[in-house]
C-alpha positions in Angstrom: -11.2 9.4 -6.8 -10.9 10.8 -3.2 -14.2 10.7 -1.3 -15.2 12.8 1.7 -18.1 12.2 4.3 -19.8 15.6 5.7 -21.5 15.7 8.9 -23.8 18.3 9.2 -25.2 20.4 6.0 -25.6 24.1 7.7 -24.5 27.0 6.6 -21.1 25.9 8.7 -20.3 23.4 6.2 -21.4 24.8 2.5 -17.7 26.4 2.1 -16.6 22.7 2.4 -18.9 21.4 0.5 -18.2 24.0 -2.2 -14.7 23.7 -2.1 -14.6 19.5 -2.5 -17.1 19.7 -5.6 -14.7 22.5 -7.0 -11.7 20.1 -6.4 -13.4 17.1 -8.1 -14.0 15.1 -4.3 -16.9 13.2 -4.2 -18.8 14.0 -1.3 -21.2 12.7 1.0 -23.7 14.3 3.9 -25.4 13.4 7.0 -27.4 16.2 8.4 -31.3 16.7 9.1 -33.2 17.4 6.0 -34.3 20.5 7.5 -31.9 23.0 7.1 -29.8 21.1 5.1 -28.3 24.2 2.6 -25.9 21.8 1.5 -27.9 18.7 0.4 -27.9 20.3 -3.4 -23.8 20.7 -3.5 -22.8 16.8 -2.7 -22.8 13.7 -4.4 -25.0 11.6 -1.8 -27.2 13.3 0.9 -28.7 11.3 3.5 -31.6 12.6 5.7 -30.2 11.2 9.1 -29.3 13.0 12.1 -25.8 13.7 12.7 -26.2 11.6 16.4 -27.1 8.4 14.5 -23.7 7.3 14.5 -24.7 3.6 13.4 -26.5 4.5 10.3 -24.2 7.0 9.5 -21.7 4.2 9.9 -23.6 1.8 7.8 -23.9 4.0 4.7 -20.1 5.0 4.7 -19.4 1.2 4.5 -21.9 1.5 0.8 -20.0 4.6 0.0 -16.1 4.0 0.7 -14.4 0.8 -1.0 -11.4 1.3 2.2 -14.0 0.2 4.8 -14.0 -4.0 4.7 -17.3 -5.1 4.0 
């Protein structure tokens, strides 16, 4: 199954979002919960701002088997 990490879950990105759960991609979002329109159209939503670039790091490695663990 192809995978896709979001960052951001405005307005901006819900035609993405939209698009990859029409095309069967399972998806994943970093954004702010606040806001976040796009939090109810992935597979995985985390609550963590888009500057976080650690933890945003850290839960690809959970989410993708191509990143070495």
């Amino acid at each position: 199954m192809s995978k896709l990490a979001i960052i951001g879950a405005a307005h901006g990105q819900l035609p993405l979002c939209l698009k990859a759960k029409e095309m069967g991609i399972e998806t994943i979002c970093f954004a702010w919960d606040d806001g976040a329109v796009c939090k109810d159209y992935v597979n995985k939503f985390y609550p963590i701002s888009v500057l976080e670039k650690e933890k945003i790091l850290s839960a690809l490695y959970d989410f993708s088997d191509i990143f070495p663990h």
